[in-house]
BALOBA-1460 file (C-alpha; in Angstrom, 3 decimals):
// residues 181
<rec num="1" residu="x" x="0.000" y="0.000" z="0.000"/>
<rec num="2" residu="x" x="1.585" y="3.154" z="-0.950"/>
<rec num="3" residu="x" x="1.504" y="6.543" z="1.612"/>
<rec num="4" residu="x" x="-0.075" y="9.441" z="0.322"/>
<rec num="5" residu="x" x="2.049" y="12.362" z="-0.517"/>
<rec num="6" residu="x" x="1.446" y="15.570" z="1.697"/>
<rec num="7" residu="x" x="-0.213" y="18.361" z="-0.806"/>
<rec num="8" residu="x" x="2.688" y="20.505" z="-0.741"/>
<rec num="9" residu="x" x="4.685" y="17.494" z="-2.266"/>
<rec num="10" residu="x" x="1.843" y="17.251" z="-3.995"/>
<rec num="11" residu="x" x="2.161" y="21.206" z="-5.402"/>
<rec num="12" residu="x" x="5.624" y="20.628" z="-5.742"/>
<rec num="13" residu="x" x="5.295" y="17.838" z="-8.336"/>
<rec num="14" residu="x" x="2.668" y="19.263" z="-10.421"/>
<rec num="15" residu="x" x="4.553" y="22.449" z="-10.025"/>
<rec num="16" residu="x" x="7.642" y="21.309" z="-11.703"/>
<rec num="17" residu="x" x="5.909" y="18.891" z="-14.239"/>
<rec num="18" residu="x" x="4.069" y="22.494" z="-15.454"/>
<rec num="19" residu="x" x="7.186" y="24.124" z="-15.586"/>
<rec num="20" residu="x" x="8.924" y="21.423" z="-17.464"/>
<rec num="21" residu="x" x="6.033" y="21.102" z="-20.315"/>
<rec num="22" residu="x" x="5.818" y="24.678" z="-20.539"/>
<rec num="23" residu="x" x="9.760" y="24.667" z="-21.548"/>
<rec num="24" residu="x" x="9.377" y="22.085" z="-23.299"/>
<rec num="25" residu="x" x="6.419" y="23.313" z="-25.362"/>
<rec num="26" residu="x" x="8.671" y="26.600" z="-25.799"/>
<rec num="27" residu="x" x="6.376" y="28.627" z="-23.304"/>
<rec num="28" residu="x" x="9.605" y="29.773" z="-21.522"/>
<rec num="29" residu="x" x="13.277" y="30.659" z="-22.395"/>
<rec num="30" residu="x" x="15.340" y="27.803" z="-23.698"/>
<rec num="31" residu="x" x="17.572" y="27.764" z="-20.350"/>
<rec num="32" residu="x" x="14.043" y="27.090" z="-18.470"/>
<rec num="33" residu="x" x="15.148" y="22.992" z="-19.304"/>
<rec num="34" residu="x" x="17.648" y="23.327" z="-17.475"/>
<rec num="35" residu="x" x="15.909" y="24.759" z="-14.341"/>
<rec num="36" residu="x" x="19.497" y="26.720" z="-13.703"/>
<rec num="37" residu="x" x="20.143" y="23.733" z="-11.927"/>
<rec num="38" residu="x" x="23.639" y="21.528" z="-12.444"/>
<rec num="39" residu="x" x="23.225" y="18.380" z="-14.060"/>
<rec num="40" residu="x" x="23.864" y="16.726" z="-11.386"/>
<rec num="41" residu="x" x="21.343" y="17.907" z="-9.576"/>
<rec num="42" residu="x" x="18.735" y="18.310" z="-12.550"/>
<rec num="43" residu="x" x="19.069" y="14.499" z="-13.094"/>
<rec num="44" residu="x" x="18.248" y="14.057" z="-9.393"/>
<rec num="45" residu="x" x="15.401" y="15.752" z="-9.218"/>
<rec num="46" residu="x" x="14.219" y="14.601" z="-12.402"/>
<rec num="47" residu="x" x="14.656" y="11.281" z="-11.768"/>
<rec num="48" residu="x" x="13.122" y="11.789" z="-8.136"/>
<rec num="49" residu="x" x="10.195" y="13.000" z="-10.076"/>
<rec num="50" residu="x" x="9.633" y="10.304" z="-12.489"/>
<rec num="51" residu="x" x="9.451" y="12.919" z="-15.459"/>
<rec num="52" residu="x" x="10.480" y="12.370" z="-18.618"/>
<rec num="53" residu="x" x="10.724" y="16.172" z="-19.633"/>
<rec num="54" residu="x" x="14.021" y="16.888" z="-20.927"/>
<rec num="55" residu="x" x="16.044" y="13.474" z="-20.686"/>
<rec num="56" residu="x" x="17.154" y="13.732" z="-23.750"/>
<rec num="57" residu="x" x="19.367" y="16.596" z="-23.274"/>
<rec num="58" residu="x" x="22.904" y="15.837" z="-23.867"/>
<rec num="59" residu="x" x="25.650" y="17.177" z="-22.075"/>
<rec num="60" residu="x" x="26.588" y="19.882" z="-24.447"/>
<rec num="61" residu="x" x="23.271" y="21.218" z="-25.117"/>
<rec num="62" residu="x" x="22.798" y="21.431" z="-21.609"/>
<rec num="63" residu="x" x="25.694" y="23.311" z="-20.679"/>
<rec num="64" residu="x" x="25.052" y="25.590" z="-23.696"/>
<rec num="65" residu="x" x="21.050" y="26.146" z="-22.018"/>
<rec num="66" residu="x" x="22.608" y="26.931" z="-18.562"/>
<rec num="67" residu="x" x="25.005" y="29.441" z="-20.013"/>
<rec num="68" residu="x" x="22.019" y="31.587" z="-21.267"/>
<rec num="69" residu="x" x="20.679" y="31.700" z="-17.937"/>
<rec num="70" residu="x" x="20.410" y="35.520" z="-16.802"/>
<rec num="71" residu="x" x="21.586" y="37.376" z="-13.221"/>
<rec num="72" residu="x" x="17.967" y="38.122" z="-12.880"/>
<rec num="73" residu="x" x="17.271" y="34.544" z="-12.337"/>
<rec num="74" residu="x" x="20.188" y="33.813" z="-9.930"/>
<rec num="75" residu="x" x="19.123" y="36.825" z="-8.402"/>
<rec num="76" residu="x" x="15.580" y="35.424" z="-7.824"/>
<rec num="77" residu="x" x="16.903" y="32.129" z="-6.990"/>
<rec num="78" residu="x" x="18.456" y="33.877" z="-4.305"/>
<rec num="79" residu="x" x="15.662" y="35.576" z="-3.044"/>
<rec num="80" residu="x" x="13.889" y="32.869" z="-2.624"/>
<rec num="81" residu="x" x="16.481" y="30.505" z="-1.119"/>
<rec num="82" residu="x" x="17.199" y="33.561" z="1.323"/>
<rec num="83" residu="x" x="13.496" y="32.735" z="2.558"/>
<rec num="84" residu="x" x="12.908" y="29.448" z="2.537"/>
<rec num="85" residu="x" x="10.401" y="28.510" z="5.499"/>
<rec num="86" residu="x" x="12.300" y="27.005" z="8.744"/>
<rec num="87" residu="x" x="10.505" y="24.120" z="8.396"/>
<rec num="88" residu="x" x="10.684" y="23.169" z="5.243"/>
<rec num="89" residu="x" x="13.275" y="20.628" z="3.648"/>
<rec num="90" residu="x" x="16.610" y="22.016" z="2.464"/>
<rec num="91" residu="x" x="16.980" y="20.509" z="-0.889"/>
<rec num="92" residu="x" x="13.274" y="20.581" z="-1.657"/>
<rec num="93" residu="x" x="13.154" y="24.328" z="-1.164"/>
<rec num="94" residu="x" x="15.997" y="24.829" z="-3.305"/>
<rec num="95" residu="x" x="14.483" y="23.053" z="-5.970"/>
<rec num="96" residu="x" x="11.495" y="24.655" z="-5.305"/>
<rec num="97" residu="x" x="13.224" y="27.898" z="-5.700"/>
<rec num="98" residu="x" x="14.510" y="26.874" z="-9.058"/>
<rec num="99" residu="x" x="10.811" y="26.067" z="-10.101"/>
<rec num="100" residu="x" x="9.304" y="29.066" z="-9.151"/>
<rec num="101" residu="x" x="12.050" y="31.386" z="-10.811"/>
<rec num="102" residu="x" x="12.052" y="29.882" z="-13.760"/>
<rec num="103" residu="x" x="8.242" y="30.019" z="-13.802"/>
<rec num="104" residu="x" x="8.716" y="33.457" z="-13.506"/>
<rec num="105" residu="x" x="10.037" y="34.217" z="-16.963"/>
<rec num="106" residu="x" x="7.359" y="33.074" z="-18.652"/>
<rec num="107" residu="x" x="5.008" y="35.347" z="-20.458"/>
<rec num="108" residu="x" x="1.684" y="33.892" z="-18.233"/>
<rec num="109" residu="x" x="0.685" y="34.269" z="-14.979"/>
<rec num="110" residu="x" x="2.848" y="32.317" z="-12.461"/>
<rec num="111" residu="x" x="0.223" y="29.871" z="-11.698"/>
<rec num="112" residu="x" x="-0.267" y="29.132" z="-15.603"/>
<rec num="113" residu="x" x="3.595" y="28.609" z="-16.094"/>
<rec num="114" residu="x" x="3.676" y="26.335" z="-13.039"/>
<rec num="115" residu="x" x="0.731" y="23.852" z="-14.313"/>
<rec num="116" residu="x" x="-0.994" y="24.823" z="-11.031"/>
<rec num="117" residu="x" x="-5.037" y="25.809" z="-10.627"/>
<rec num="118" residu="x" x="-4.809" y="29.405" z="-9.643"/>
<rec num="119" residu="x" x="-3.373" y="31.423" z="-7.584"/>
<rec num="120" residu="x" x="-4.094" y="29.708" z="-4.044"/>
<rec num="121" residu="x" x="-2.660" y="27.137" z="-5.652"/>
<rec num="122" residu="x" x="0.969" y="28.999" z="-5.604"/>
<rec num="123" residu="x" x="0.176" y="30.685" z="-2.166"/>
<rec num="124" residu="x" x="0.110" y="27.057" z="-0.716"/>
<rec num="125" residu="x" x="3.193" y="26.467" z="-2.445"/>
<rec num="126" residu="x" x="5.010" y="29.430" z="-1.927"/>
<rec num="127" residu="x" x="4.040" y="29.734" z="2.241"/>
<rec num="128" residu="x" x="5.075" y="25.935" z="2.568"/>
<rec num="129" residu="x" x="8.262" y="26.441" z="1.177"/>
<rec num="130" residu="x" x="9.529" y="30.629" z="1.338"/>
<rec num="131" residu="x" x="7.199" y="31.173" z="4.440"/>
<rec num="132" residu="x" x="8.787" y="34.537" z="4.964"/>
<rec num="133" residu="x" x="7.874" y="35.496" z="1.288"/>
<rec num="134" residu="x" x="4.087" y="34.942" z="1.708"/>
<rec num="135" residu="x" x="3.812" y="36.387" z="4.469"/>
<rec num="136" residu="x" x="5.322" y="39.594" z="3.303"/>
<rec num="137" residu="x" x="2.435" y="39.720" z="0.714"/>
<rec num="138" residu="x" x="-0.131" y="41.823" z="2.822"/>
<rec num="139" residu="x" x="-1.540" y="43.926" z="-0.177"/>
<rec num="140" residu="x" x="-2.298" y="40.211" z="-2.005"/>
<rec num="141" residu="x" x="-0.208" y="41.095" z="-5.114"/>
<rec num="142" residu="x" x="0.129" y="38.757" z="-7.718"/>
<rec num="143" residu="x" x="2.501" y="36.790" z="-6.818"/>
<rec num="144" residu="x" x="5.127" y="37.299" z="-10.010"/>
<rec num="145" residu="x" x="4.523" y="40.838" z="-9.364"/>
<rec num="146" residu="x" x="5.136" y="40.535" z="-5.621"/>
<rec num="147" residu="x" x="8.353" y="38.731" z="-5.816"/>
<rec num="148" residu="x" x="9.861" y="41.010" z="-8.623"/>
<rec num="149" residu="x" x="9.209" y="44.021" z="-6.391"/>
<rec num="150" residu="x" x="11.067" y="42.092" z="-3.854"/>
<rec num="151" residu="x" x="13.770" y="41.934" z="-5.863"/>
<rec num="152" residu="x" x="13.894" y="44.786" z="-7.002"/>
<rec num="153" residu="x" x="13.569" y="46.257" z="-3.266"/>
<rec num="154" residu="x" x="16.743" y="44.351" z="-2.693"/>
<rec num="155" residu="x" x="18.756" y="46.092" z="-5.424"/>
<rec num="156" residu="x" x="17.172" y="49.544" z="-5.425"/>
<rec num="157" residu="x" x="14.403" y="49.698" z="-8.026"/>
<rec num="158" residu="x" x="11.055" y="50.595" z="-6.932"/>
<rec num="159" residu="x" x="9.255" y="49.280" z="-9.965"/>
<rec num="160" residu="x" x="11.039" y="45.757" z="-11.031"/>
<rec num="161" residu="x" x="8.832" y="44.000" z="-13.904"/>
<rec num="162" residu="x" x="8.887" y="40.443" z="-14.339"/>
<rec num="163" residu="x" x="10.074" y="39.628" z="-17.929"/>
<rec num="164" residu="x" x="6.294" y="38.999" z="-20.263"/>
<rec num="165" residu="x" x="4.376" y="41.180" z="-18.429"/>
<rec num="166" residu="x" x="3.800" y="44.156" z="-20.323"/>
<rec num="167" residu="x" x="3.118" y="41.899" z="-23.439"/>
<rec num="168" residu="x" x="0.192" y="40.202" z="-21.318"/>
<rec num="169" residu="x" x="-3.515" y="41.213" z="-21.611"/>
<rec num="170" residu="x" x="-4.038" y="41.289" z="-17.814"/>
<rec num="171" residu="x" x="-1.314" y="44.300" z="-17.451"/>
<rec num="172" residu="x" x="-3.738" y="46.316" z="-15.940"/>
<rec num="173" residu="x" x="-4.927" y="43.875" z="-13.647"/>
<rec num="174" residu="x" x="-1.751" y="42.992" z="-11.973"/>
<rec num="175" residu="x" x="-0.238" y="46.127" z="-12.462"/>
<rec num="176" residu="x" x="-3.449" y="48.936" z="-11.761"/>
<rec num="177" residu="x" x="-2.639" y="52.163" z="-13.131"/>
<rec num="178" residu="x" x="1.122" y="51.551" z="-13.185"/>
<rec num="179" residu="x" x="2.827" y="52.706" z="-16.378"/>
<rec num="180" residu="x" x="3.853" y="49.675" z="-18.790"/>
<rec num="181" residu="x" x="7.321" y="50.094" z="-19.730"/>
Protein backbone atom coordinates (compact mmCIF):
# COMPACT_ATOMS: atom_id res chain seq x y z
CA UNK A 1 0.00 0.00 0.00
CA UNK A 2 1.59 3.15 -0.95
CA UNK A 3 1.50 6.54 1.61
CA UNK A 4 -0.08 9.44 0.32
CA UNK A 5 2.05 12.36 -0.52
CA UNK A 6 1.45 15.57 1.70
CA UNK A 7 -0.21 18.36 -0.81
CA UNK A 8 2.69 20.50 -0.74
CA UNK A 9 4.69 17.49 -2.27
CA UNK A 10 1.84 17.25 -3.99
CA UNK A 11 2.16 21.21 -5.40
CA UNK A 12 5.62 20.63 -5.74
CA UNK A 13 5.30 17.84 -8.34
CA UNK A 14 2.67 19.26 -10.42
CA UNK A 15 4.55 22.45 -10.02
CA UNK A 16 7.64 21.31 -11.70
CA UNK A 17 5.91 18.89 -14.24
CA UNK A 18 4.07 22.49 -15.45
CA UNK A 19 7.19 24.12 -15.59
CA UNK A 20 8.92 21.42 -17.46
CA UNK A 21 6.03 21.10 -20.32
CA UNK A 22 5.82 24.68 -20.54
CA UNK A 23 9.76 24.67 -21.55
CA UNK A 24 9.38 22.08 -23.30
CA UNK A 25 6.42 23.31 -25.36
CA UNK A 26 8.67 26.60 -25.80
CA UNK A 27 6.38 28.63 -23.30
CA UNK A 28 9.61 29.77 -21.52
CA UNK A 29 13.28 30.66 -22.39
CA UNK A 30 15.34 27.80 -23.70
CA UNK A 31 17.57 27.76 -20.35
CA UNK A 32 14.04 27.09 -18.47
CA UNK A 33 15.15 22.99 -19.30
CA UNK A 34 17.65 23.33 -17.47
CA UNK A 35 15.91 24.76 -14.34
CA UNK A 36 19.50 26.72 -13.70
CA UNK A 37 20.14 23.73 -11.93
CA UNK A 38 23.64 21.53 -12.44
CA UNK A 39 23.23 18.38 -14.06
CA UNK A 40 23.86 16.73 -11.39
CA UNK A 41 21.34 17.91 -9.58
CA UNK A 42 18.74 18.31 -12.55
CA UNK A 43 19.07 14.50 -13.09
CA UNK A 44 18.25 14.06 -9.39
CA UNK A 45 15.40 15.75 -9.22
CA UNK A 46 14.22 14.60 -12.40
CA UNK A 47 14.66 11.28 -11.77
CA UNK A 48 13.12 11.79 -8.14
CA UNK A 49 10.20 13.00 -10.08
CA UNK A 50 9.63 10.30 -12.49
CA UNK A 51 9.45 12.92 -15.46
CA UNK A 52 10.48 12.37 -18.62
CA UNK A 53 10.72 16.17 -19.63
CA UNK A 54 14.02 16.89 -20.93
CA UNK A 55 16.04 13.47 -20.69
CA UNK A 56 17.15 13.73 -23.75
CA UNK A 57 19.37 16.60 -23.27
CA UNK A 58 22.90 15.84 -23.87
CA UNK A 59 25.65 17.18 -22.08
CA UNK A 60 26.59 19.88 -24.45
CA UNK A 61 23.27 21.22 -25.12
CA UNK A 62 22.80 21.43 -21.61
CA UNK A 63 25.69 23.31 -20.68
CA UNK A 64 25.05 25.59 -23.70
CA UNK A 65 21.05 26.15 -22.02
CA UNK A 66 22.61 26.93 -18.56
CA UNK A 67 25.01 29.44 -20.01
CA UNK A 68 22.02 31.59 -21.27
CA UNK A 69 20.68 31.70 -17.94
CA UNK A 70 20.41 35.52 -16.80
CA UNK A 71 21.59 37.38 -13.22
CA UNK A 72 17.97 38.12 -12.88
CA UNK A 73 17.27 34.54 -12.34
CA UNK A 74 20.19 33.81 -9.93
CA UNK A 75 19.12 36.82 -8.40
CA UNK A 76 15.58 35.42 -7.82
CA UNK A 77 16.90 32.13 -6.99
CA UNK A 78 18.46 33.88 -4.30
CA UNK A 79 15.66 35.58 -3.04
CA UNK A 80 13.89 32.87 -2.62
CA UNK A 81 16.48 30.50 -1.12
CA UNK A 82 17.20 33.56 1.32
CA UNK A 83 13.50 32.74 2.56
CA UNK A 84 12.91 29.45 2.54
CA UNK A 85 10.40 28.51 5.50
CA UNK A 86 12.30 27.01 8.74
CA UNK A 87 10.50 24.12 8.40
CA UNK A 88 10.68 23.17 5.24
CA UNK A 89 13.28 20.63 3.65
CA UNK A 90 16.61 22.02 2.46
CA UNK A 91 16.98 20.51 -0.89
CA UNK A 92 13.27 20.58 -1.66
CA UNK A 93 13.15 24.33 -1.16
CA UNK A 94 16.00 24.83 -3.31
CA UNK A 95 14.48 23.05 -5.97
CA UNK A 96 11.49 24.65 -5.31
CA UNK A 97 13.22 27.90 -5.70
CA UNK A 98 14.51 26.87 -9.06
CA UNK A 99 10.81 26.07 -10.10
CA UNK A 100 9.30 29.07 -9.15
CA UNK A 101 12.05 31.39 -10.81
CA UNK A 102 12.05 29.88 -13.76
CA UNK A 103 8.24 30.02 -13.80
CA UNK A 104 8.72 33.46 -13.51
CA UNK A 105 10.04 34.22 -16.96
CA UNK A 106 7.36 33.07 -18.65
CA UNK A 107 5.01 35.35 -20.46
CA UNK A 108 1.68 33.89 -18.23
CA UNK A 109 0.68 34.27 -14.98
CA UNK A 110 2.85 32.32 -12.46
CA UNK A 111 0.22 29.87 -11.70
CA UNK A 112 -0.27 29.13 -15.60
CA UNK A 113 3.59 28.61 -16.09
CA UNK A 114 3.68 26.33 -13.04
CA UNK A 115 0.73 23.85 -14.31
CA UNK A 116 -0.99 24.82 -11.03
CA UNK A 117 -5.04 25.81 -10.63
CA UNK A 118 -4.81 29.41 -9.64
CA UNK A 119 -3.37 31.42 -7.58
CA UNK A 120 -4.09 29.71 -4.04
CA UNK A 121 -2.66 27.14 -5.65
CA UNK A 122 0.97 29.00 -5.60
CA UNK A 123 0.18 30.68 -2.17
CA UNK A 124 0.11 27.06 -0.72
CA UNK A 125 3.19 26.47 -2.44
CA UNK A 126 5.01 29.43 -1.93
CA UNK A 127 4.04 29.73 2.24
CA UNK A 128 5.07 25.93 2.57
CA UNK A 129 8.26 26.44 1.18
CA UNK A 130 9.53 30.63 1.34
CA UNK A 131 7.20 31.17 4.44
CA UNK A 132 8.79 34.54 4.96
CA UNK A 133 7.87 35.50 1.29
CA UNK A 134 4.09 34.94 1.71
CA UNK A 135 3.81 36.39 4.47
CA UNK A 136 5.32 39.59 3.30
CA UNK A 137 2.43 39.72 0.71
CA UNK A 138 -0.13 41.82 2.82
CA UNK A 139 -1.54 43.93 -0.18
CA UNK A 140 -2.30 40.21 -2.00
CA UNK A 141 -0.21 41.09 -5.11
CA UNK A 142 0.13 38.76 -7.72
CA UNK A 143 2.50 36.79 -6.82
CA UNK A 144 5.13 37.30 -10.01
CA UNK A 145 4.52 40.84 -9.36
CA UNK A 146 5.14 40.54 -5.62
CA UNK A 147 8.35 38.73 -5.82
CA UNK A 148 9.86 41.01 -8.62
CA UNK A 149 9.21 44.02 -6.39
CA UNK A 150 11.07 42.09 -3.85
CA UNK A 151 13.77 41.93 -5.86
CA UNK A 152 13.89 44.79 -7.00
CA UNK A 153 13.57 46.26 -3.27
CA UNK A 154 16.74 44.35 -2.69
CA UNK A 155 18.76 46.09 -5.42
CA UNK A 156 17.17 49.54 -5.43
CA UNK A 157 14.40 49.70 -8.03
CA UNK A 158 11.05 50.60 -6.93
CA UNK A 159 9.25 49.28 -9.96
CA UNK A 160 11.04 45.76 -11.03
CA UNK A 161 8.83 44.00 -13.90
CA UNK A 162 8.89 40.44 -14.34
CA UNK A 163 10.07 39.63 -17.93
CA UNK A 164 6.29 39.00 -20.26
CA UNK A 165 4.38 41.18 -18.43
CA UNK A 166 3.80 44.16 -20.32
CA UNK A 167 3.12 41.90 -23.44
CA UNK A 168 0.19 40.20 -21.32
CA UNK A 169 -3.52 41.21 -21.61
CA UNK A 170 -4.04 41.29 -17.81
CA UNK A 171 -1.31 44.30 -17.45
CA UNK A 172 -3.74 46.32 -15.94
CA UNK A 173 -4.93 43.88 -13.65
CA UNK A 174 -1.75 42.99 -11.97
CA UNK A 175 -0.24 46.13 -12.46
CA UNK A 176 -3.45 48.94 -11.76
CA UNK A 177 -2.64 52.16 -13.13
CA UNK A 178 1.12 51.55 -13.19
CA UNK A 179 2.83 52.71 -16.38
CA UNK A 180 3.85 49.67 -18.79
CA UNK A 181 7.32 50.09 -19.73
Amino acid sequence: MKLASPPEILLFDRALAGVLRSAQNGMLPPFALTLGLPRNEWHLLVEQSGSSVGASIDETRFVFLRSAIPQTFRDLVDLLTDNASPASDLLRTRWAAHVVATACFGDRHLWEELGLSGGSDVSMLLDHYFQPLHQRNTANLRWKRFLFLELGARHGETEKRPPGCARCGDFPLCFGDSRQG
